[in-house]
PyMOL commands that place a pseudoatom at each C-alpha (Angstrom):
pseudoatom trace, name=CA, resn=UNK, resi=1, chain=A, elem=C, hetatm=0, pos=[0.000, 0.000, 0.000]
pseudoatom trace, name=CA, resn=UNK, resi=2, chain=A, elem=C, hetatm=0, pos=[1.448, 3.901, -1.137]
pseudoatom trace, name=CA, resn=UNK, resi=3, chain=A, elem=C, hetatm=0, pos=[1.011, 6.553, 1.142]
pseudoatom trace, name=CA, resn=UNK, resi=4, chain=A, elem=C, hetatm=0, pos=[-0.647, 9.225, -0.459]
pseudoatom trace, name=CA, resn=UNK, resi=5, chain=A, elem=C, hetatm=0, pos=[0.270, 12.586, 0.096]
pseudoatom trace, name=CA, resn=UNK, resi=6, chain=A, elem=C, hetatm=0, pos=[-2.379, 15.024, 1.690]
pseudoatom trace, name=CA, resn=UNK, resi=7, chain=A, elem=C, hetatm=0, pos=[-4.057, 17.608, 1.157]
pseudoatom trace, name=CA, resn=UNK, resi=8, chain=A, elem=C, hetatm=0, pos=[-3.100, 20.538, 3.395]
pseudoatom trace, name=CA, resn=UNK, resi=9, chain=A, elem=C, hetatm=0, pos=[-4.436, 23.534, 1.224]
pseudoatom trace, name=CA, resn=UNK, resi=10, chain=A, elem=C, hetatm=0, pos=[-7.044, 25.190, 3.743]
pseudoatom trace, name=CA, resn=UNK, resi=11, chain=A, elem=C, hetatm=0, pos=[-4.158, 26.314, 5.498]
pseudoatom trace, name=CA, resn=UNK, resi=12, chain=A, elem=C, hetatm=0, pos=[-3.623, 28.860, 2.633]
pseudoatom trace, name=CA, resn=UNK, resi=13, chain=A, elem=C, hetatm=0, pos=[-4.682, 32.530, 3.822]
pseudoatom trace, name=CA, resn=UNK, resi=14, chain=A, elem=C, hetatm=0, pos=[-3.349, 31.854, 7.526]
pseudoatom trace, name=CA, resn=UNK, resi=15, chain=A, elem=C, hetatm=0, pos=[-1.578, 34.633, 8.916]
pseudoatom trace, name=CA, resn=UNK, resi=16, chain=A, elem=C, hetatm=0, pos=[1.865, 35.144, 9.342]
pseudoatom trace, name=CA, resn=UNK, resi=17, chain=A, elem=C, hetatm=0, pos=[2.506, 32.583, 6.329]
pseudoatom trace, name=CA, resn=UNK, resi=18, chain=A, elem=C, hetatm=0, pos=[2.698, 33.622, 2.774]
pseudoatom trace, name=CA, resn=UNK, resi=19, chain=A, elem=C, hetatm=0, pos=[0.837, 31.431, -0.282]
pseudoatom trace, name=CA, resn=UNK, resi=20, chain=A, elem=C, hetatm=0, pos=[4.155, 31.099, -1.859]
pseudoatom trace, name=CA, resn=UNK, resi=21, chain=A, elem=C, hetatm=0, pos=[5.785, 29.440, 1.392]
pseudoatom trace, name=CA, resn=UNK, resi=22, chain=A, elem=C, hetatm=0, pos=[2.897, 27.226, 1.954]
pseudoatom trace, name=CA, resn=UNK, resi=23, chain=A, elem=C, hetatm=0, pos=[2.898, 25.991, -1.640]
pseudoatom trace, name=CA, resn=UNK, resi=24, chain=A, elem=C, hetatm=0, pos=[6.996, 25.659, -1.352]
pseudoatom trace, name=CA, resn=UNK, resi=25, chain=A, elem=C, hetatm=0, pos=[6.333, 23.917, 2.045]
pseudoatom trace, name=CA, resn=UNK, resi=26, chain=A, elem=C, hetatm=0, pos=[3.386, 21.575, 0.478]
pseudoatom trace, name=CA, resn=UNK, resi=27, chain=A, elem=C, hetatm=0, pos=[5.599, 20.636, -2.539]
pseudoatom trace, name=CA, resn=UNK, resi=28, chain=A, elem=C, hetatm=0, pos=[8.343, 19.492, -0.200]
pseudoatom trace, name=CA, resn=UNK, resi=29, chain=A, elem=C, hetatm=0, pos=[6.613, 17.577, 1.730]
pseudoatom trace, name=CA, resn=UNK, resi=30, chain=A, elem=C, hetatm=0, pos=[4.668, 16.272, -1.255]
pseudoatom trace, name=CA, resn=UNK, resi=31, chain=A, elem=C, hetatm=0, pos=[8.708, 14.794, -2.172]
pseudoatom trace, name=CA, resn=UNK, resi=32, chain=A, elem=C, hetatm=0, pos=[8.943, 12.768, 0.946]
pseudoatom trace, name=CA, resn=UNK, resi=33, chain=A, elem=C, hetatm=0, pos=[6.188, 11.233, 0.510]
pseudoatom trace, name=CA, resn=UNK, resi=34, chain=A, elem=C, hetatm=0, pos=[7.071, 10.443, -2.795]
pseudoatom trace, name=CA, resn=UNK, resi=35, chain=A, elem=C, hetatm=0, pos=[10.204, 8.929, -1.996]
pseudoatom trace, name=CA, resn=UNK, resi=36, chain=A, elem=C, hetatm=0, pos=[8.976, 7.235, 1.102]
pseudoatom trace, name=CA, resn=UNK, resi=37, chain=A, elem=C, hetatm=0, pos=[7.221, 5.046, -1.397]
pseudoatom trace, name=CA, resn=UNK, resi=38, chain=A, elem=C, hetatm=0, pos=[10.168, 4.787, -3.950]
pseudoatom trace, name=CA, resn=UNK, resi=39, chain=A, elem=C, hetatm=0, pos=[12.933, 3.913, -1.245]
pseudoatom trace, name=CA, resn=UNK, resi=40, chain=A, elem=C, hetatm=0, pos=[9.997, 1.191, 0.116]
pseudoatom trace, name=CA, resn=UNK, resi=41, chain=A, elem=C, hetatm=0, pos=[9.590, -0.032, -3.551]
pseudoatom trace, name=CA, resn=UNK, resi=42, chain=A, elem=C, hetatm=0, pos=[13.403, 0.006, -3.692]
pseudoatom trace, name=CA, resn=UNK, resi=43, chain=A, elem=C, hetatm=0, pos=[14.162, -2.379, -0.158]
pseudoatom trace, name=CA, resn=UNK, resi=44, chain=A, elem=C, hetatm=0, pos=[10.987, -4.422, -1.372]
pseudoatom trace, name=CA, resn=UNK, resi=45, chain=A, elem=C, hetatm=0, pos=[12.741, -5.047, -4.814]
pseudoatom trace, name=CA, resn=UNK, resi=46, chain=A, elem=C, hetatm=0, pos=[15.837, -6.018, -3.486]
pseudoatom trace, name=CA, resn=UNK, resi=47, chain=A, elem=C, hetatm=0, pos=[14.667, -8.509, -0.475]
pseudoatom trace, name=CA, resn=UNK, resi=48, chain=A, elem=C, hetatm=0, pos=[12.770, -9.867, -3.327]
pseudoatom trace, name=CA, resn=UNK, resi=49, chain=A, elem=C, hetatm=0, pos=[16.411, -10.270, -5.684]
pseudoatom trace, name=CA, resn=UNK, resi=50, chain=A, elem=C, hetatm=0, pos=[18.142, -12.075, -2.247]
pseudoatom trace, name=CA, resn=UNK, resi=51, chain=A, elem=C, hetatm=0, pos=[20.013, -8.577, -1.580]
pseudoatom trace, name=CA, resn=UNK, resi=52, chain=A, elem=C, hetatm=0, pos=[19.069, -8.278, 2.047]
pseudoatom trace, name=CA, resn=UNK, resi=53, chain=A, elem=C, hetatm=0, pos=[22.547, -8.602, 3.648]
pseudoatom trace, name=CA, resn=UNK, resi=54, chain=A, elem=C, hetatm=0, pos=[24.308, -6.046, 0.575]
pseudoatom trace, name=CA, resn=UNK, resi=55, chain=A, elem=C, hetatm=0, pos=[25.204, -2.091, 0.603]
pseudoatom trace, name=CA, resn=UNK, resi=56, chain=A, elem=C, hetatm=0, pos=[22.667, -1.398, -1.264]
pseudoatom trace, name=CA, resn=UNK, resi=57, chain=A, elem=C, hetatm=0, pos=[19.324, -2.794, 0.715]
pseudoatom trace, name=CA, resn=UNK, resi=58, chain=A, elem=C, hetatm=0, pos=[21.365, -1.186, 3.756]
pseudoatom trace, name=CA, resn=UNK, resi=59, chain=A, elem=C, hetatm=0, pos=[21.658, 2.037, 2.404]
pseudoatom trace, name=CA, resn=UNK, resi=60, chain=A, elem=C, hetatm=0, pos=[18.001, 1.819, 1.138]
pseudoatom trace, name=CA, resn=UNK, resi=61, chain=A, elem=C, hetatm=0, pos=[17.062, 0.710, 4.447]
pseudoatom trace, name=CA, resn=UNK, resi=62, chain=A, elem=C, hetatm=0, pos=[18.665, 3.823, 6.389]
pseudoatom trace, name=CA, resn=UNK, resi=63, chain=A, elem=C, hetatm=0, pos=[17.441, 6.407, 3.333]
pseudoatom trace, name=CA, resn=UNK, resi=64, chain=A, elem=C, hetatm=0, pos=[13.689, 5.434, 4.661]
pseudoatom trace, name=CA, resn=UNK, resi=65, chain=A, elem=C, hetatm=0, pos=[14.094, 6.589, 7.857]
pseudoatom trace, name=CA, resn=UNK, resi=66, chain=A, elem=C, hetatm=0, pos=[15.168, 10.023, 6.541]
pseudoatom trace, name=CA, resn=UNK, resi=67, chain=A, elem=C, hetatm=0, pos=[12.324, 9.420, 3.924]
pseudoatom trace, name=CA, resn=UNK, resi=68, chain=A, elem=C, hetatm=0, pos=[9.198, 8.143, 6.550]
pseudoatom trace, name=CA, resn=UNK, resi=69, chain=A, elem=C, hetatm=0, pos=[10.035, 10.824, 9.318]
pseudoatom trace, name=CA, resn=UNK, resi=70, chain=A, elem=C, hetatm=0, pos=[10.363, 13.897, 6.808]
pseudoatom trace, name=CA, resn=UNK, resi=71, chain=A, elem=C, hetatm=0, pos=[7.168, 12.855, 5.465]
pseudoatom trace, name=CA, resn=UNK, resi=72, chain=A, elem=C, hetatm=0, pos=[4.992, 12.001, 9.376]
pseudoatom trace, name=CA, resn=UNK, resi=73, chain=A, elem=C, hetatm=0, pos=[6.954, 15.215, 10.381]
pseudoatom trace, name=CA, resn=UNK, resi=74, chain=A, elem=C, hetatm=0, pos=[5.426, 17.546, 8.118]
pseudoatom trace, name=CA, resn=UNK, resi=75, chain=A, elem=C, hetatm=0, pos=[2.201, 15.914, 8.758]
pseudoatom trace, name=CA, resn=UNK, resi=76, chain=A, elem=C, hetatm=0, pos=[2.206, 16.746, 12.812]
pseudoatom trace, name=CA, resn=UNK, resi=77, chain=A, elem=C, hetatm=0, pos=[3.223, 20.401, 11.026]
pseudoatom trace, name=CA, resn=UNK, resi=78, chain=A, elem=C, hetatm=0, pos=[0.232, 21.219, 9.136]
pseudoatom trace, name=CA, resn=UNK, resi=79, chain=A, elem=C, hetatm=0, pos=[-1.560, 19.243, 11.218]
pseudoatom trace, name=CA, resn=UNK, resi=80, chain=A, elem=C, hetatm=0, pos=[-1.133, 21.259, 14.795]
pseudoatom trace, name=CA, resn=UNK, resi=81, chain=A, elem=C, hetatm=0, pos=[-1.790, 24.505, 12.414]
pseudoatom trace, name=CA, resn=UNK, resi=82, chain=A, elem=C, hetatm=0, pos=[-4.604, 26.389, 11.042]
pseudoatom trace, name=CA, resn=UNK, resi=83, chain=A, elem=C, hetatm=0, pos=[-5.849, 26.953, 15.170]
pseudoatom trace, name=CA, resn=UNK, resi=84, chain=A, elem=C, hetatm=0, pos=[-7.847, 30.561, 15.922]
pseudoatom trace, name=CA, resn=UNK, resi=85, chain=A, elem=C, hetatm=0, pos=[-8.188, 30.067, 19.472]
pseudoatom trace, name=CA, resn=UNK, resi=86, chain=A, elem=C, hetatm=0, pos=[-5.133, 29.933, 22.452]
pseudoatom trace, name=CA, resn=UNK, resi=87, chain=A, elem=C, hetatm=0, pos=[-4.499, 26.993, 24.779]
pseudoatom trace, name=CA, resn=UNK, resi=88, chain=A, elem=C, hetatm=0, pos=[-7.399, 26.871, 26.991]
pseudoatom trace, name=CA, resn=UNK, resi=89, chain=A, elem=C, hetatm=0, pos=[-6.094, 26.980, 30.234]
pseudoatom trace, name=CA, resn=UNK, resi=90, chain=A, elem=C, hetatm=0, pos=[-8.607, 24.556, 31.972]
pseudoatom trace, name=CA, resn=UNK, resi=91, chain=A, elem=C, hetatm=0, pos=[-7.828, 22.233, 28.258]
pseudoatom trace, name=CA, resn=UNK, resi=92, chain=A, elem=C, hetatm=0, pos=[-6.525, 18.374, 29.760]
pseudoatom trace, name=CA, resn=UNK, resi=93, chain=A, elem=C, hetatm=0, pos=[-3.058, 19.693, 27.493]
pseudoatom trace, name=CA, resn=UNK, resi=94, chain=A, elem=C, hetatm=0, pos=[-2.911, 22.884, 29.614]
pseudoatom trace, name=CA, resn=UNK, resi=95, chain=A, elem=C, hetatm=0, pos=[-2.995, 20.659, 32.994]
pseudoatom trace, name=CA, resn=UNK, resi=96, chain=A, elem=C, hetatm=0, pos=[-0.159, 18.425, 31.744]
pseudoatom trace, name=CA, resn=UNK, resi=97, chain=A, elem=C, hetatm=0, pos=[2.211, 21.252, 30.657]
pseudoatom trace, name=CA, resn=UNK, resi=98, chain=A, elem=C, hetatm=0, pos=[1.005, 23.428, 33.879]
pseudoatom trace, name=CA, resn=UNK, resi=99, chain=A, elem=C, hetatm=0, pos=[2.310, 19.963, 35.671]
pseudoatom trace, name=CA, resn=UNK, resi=100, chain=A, elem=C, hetatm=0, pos=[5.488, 19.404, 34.356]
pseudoatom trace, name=CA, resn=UNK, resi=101, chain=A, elem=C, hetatm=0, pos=[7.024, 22.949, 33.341]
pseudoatom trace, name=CA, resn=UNK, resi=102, chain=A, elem=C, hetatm=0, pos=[5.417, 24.657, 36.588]
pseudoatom trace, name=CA, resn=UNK, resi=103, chain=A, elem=C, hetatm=0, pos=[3.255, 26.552, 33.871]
pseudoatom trace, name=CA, resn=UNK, resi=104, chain=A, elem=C, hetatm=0, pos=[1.892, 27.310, 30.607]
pseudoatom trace, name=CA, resn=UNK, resi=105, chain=A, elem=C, hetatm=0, pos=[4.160, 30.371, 30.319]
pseudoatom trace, name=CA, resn=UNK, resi=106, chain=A, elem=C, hetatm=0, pos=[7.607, 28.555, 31.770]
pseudoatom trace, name=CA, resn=UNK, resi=107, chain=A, elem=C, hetatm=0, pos=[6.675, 25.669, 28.979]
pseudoatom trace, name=CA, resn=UNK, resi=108, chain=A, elem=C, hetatm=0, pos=[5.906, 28.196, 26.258]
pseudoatom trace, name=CA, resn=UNK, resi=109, chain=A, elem=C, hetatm=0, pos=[9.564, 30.130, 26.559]
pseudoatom trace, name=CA, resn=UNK, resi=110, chain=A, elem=C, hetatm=0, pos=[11.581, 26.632, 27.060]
pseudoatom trace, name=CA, resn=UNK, resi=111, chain=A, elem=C, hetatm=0, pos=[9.776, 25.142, 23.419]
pseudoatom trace, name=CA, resn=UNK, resi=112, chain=A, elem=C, hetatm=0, pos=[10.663, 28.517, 21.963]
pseudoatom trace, name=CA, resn=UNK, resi=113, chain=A, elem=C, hetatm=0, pos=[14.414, 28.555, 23.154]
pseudoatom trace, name=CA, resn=UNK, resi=114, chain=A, elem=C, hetatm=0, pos=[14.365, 24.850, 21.922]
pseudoatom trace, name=CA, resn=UNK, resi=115, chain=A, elem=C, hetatm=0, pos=[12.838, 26.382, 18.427]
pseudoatom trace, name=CA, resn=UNK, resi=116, chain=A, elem=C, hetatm=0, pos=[15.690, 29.307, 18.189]
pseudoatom trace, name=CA, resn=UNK, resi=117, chain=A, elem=C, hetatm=0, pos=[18.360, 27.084, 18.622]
pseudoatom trace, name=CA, resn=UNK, resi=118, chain=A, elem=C, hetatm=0, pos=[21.406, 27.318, 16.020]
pseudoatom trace, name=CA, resn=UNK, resi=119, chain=A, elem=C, hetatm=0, pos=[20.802, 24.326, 13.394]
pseudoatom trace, name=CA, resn=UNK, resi=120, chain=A, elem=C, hetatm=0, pos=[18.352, 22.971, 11.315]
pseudoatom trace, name=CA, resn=UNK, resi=121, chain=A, elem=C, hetatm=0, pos=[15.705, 20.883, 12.635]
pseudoatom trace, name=CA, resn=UNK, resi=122, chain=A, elem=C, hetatm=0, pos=[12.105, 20.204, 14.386]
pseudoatom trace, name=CA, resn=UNK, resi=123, chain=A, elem=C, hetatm=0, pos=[10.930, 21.003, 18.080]
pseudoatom trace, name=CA, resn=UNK, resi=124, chain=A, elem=C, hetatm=0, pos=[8.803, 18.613, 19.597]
pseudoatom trace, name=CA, resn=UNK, resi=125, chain=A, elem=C, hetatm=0, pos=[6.941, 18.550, 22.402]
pseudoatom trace, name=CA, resn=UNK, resi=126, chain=A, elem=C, hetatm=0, pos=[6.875, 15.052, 23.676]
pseudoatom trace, name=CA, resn=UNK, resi=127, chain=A, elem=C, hetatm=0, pos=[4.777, 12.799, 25.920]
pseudoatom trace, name=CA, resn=UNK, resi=128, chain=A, elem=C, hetatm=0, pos=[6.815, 10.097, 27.655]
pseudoatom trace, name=CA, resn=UNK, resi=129, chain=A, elem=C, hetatm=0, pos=[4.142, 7.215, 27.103]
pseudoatom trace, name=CA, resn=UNK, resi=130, chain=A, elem=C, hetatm=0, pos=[5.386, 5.262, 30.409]
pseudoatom trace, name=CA, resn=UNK, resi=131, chain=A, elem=C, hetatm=0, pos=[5.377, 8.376, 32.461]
pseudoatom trace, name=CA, resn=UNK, resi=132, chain=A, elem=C, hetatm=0, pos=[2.893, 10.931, 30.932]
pseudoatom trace, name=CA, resn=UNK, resi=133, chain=A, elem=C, hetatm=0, pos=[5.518, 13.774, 31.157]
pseudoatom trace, name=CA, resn=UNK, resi=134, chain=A, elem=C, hetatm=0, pos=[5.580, 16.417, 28.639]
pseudoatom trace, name=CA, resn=UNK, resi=135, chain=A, elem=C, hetatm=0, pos=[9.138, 17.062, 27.530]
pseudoatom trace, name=CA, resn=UNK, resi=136, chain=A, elem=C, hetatm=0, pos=[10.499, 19.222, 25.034]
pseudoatom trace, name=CA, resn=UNK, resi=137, chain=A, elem=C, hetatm=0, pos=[13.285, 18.167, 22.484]
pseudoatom trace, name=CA, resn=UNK, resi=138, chain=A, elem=C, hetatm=0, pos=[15.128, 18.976, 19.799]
pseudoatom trace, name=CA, resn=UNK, resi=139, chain=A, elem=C, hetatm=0, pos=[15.506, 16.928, 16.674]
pseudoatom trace, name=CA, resn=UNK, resi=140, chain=A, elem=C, hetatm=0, pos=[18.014, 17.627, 14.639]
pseudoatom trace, name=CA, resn=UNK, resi=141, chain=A, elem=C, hetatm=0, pos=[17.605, 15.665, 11.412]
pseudoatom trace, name=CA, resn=UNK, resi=142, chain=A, elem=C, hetatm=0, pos=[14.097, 13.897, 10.983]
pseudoatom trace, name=CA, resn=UNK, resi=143, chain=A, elem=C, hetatm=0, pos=[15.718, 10.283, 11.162]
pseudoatom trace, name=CA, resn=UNK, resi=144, chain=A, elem=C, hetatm=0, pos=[17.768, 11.214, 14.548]
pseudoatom trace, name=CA, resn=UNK, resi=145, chain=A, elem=C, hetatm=0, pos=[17.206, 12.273, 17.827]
pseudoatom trace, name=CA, resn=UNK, resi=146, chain=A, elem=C, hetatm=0, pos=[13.696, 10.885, 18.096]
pseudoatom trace, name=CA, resn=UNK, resi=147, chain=A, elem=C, hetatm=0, pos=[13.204, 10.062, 22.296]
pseudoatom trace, name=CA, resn=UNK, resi=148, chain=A, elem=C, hetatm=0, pos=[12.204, 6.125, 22.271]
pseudoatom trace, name=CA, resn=UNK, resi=149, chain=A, elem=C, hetatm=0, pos=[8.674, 5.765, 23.217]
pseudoatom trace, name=CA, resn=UNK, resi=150, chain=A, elem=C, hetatm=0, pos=[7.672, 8.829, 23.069]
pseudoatom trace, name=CA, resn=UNK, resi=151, chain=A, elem=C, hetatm=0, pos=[4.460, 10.346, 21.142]
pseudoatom trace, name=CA, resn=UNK, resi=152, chain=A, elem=C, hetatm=0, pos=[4.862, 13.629, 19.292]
pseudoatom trace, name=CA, resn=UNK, resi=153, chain=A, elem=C, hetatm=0, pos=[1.844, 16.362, 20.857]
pseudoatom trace, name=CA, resn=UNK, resi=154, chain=A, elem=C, hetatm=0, pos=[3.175, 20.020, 18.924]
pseudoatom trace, name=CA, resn=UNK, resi=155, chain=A, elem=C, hetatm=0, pos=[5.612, 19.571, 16.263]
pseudoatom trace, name=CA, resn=UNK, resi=156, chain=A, elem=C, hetatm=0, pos=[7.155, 22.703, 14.427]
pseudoatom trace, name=CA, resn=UNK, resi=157, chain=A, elem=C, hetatm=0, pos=[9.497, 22.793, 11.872]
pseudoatom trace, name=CA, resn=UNK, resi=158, chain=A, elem=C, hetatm=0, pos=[12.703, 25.196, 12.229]
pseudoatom trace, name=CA, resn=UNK, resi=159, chain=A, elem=C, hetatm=0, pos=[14.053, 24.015, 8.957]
pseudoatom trace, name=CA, resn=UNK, resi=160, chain=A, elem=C, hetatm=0, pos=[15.172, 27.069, 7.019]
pseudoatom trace, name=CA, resn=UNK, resi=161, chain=A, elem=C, hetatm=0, pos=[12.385, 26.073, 4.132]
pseudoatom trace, name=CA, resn=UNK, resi=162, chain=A, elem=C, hetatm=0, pos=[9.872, 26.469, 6.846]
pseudoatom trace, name=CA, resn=UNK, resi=163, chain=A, elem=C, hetatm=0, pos=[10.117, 30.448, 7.081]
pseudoatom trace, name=CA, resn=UNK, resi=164, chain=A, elem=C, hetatm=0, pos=[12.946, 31.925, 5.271]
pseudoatom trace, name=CA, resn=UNK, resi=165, chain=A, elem=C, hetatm=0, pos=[10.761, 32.954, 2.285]
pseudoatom trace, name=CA, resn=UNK, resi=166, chain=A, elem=C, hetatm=0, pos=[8.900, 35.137, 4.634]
pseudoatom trace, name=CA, resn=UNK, resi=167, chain=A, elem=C, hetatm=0, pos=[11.111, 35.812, 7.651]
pseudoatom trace, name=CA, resn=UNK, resi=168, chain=A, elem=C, hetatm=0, pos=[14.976, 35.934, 5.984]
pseudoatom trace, name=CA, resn=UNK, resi=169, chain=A, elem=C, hetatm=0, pos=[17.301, 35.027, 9.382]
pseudoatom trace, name=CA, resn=UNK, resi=170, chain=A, elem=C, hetatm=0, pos=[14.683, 36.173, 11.936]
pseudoatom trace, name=CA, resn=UNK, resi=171, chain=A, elem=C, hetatm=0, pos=[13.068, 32.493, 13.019]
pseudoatom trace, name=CA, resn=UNK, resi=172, chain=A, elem=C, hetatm=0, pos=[11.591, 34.553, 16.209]
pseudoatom trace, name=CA, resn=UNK, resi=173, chain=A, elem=C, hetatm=0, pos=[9.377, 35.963, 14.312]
pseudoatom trace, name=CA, resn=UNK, resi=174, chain=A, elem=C, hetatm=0, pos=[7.987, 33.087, 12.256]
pseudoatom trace, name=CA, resn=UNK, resi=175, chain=A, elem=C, hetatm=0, pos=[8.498, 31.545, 16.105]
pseudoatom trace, name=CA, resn=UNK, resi=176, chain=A, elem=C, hetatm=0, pos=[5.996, 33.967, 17.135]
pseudoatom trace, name=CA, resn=UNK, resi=177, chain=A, elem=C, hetatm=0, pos=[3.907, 33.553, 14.220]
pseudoatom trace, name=CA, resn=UNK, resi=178, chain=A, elem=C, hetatm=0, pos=[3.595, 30.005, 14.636]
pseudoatom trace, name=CA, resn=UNK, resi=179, chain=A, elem=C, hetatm=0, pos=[2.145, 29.758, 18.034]
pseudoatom trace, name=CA, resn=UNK, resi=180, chain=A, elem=C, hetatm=0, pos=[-0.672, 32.718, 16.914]
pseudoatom trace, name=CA, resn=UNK, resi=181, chain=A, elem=C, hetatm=0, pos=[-1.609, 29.653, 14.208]
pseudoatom trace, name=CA, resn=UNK, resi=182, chain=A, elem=C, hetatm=0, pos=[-1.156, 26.450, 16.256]
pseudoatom trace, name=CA, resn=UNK, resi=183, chain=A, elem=C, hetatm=0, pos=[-4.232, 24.244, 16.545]
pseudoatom trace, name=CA, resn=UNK, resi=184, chain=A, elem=C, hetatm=0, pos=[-4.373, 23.545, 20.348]
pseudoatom trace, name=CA, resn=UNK, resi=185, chain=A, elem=C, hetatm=0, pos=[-6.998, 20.830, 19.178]
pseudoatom trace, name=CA, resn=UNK, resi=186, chain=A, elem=C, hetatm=0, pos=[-5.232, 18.821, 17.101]
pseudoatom trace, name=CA, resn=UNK, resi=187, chain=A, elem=C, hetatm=0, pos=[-1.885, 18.957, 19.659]
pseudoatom trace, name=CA, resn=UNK, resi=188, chain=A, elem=C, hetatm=0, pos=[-4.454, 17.570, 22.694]
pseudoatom trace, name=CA, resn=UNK, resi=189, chain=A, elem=C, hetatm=0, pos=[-5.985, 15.045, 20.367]
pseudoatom trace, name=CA, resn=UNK, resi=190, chain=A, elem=C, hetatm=0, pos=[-2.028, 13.449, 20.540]
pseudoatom trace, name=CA, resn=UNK, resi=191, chain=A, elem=C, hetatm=0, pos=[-2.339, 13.698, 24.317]
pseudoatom trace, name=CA, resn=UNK, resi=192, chain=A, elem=C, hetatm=0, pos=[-2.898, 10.252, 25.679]
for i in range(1, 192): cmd.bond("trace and resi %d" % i, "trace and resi %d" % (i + 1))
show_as sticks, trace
zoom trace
């Protein structure tokens, strides 16, 4: 079975991001999926030839992870945007960050400063699925970095392609405009 890649148009006209970076960001991630299916085609093709144990199903085999997580990445992106209304404080997601960061506010300037860092990347607000804790992390490549058993709640990309178009160097500001767009709903949905 293909993924298919979807269709994350209605975000189009949401502020703080331009058409032209949205369409840029849509085609992009329209490529992973694309080559999530080739590379799987690929490792398929060669299991199938007896090449399991040679460089090339190996290097196939690594290229996927790259592939998979640049693809599911982009989808927790668009997916935890296109939101109108903040964090509601009494919100089951606003009681677990309020638990573990001391509060909404602490939380909220700790995933920034994880978001301004130097280097491309994601930040990711985790939840530790034996514990329930909300942590924060930095992932520096979409293949690495990933905290084991953990369940992605807000993902946002601080890849340059994410907000140079509109922002040049100054990532605070599409920092900034990111949280005015994120879509508390779809972030507590992740909660578990």
């Amino acid at each position: 079975m293909a993924y298919a890649a979807k269709d994350y148009s209605a975000l189009i006209g949401m502020p703080g991001f331009s058409e032209a970076l949205l369409k840029n960001h849509f085609t992009l991630y329209q490529g992973y999926v694309t080559n999530t299916n080739k590379v799987i085609e690929a490792v398929e093709a060669l299991a199938r030839e007896g090449k399991g144990p040679s460089p090339e199903f190996a290097e196939q085999k690594r290229r996927l992870g790259w592939e998979f997580d640049g693809m599911r990445l982009h989808e927790y992106y668009f997916e935890n945007l296109g939101g109108k209304e903040p964090l509601a404080p009494a919100s089951k997601l606003a009681q677990r960050i309020a638990t573990d960061f001391g509060s909404y506010e602490e939380w909220e300037k700790d995933f920034k400063a994880t978001g301004a860092m130097r280097g491309i990347g994601w930040a990711v607000l985790y939840q530790d699925s034996n514990t329930g804790r909300l942590l924060n992390f930095w992932i520096n490549e979409h293949d690495t970095g990933h905290p084991a058993g953990c369940t992605p709640i807000l993902v946002m990309d601080v890849f340059e392609h994410a907000f140079m178009l509109d922002y040049g160097t100054k990532r605070a500001d599409y920092i900034a405009a990111f949280f005015t767009n994120v879509n508390w709903a779809a972030a507590e949905s992740r909660l578990r």
